[in-house]
N, C-alpha and C positions, 0 to 999 in steps of 0.2 A: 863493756862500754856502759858503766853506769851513768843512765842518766843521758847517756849521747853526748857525755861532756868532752870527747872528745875523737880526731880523725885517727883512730889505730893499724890502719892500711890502706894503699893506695894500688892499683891496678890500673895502668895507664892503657888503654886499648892499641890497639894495632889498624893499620890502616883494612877496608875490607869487612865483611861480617863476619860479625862471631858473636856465640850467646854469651848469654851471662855463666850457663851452669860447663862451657866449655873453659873461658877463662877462669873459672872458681877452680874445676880441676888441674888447672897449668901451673896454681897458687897453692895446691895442698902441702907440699913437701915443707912450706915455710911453717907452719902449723903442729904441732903435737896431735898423732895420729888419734888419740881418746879426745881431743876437742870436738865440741858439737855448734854448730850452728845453724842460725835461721833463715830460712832465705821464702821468698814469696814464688808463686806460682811460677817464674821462670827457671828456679831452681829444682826441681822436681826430679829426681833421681839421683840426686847426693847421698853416696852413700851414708855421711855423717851429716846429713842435715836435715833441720826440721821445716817442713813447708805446708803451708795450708793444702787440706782436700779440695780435691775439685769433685765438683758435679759430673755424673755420667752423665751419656749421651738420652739415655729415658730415664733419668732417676734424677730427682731433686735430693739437695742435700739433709739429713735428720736434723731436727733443730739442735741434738747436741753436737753434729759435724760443725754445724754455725756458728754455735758459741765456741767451738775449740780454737774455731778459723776468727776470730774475732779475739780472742786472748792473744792469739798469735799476732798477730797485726798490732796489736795495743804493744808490744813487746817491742814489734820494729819500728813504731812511728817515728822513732827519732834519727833513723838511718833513712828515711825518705826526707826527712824535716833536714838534716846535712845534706842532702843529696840538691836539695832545693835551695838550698845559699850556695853553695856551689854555680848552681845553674845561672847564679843571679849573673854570674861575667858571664856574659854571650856566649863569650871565646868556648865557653864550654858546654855553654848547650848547641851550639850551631857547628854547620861544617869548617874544619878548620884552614882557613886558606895559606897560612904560612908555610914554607918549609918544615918538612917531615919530619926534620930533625930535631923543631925546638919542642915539637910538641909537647912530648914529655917535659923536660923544664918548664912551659907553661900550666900545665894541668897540675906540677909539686909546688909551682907558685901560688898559683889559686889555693890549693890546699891549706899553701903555708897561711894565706890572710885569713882562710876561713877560721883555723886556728886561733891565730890571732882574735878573730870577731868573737869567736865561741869562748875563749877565756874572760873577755870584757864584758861577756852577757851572762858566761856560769857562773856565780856564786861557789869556790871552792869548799869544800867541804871540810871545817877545822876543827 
């Protein structure tokens, strides 16, 4: 996703709790086993994936733990920066009170507009 120009997949949640690095493994199989991705502190045991260190329990992080964990973050800012137009419908940051059933079609709707918004604000690349 160069650039965070655009949404390359979509994981609709399920009613109930469930983590993130639970649903990321439900989603491996869609993926080519040698892909690597990046995921932030909730993803933390993926086997293909890169995630910021955390601080022990008596141990502050080295200052080059810091700067590693800060390349990495600079890398994903644009997967939280989508994640937050998204949020901007309610519908999707809040609980959802509709029928169970449309959810999904509304969560690939929002998708689709943010889509839309992120092609009218990206400048393609020619």
């Amino acid at each position: 996703m160069p650039k965070g120009g655009d949404i390359v997949d979509v994981t609709v949640g399920k009613p109930g709790p469930t983590s993130d690095i639970s649903l990321f493994r439900g989603q491996q199989e869609k993926f080519d086993s040698g892909q690597r991705f990046q995921g932030d502190k909730a993803y933390i045991g993926g086997d293909n994936m890169t995630t910021p260190q955390k601080k022990t329990k008596n141990k502050e992080l080295t200052d080059e733990q810091k700067e590693a964990n800060k390349k990495l973050s600079s890398k994903r800012i644009f997967v939280e920066h989508i994640i937050r137009i998204i949020k901007i419908f309610r519908i999707a940051s809040s609980r959802f009170r509709l029928h169970k059933d449309t959810y999904e079609k509304v969560i690939l709707t929002i998708c689709g507009l943010v889509r839309l918004r992120i092609d009218s604000l990206v400048l393609p690349n020619l």
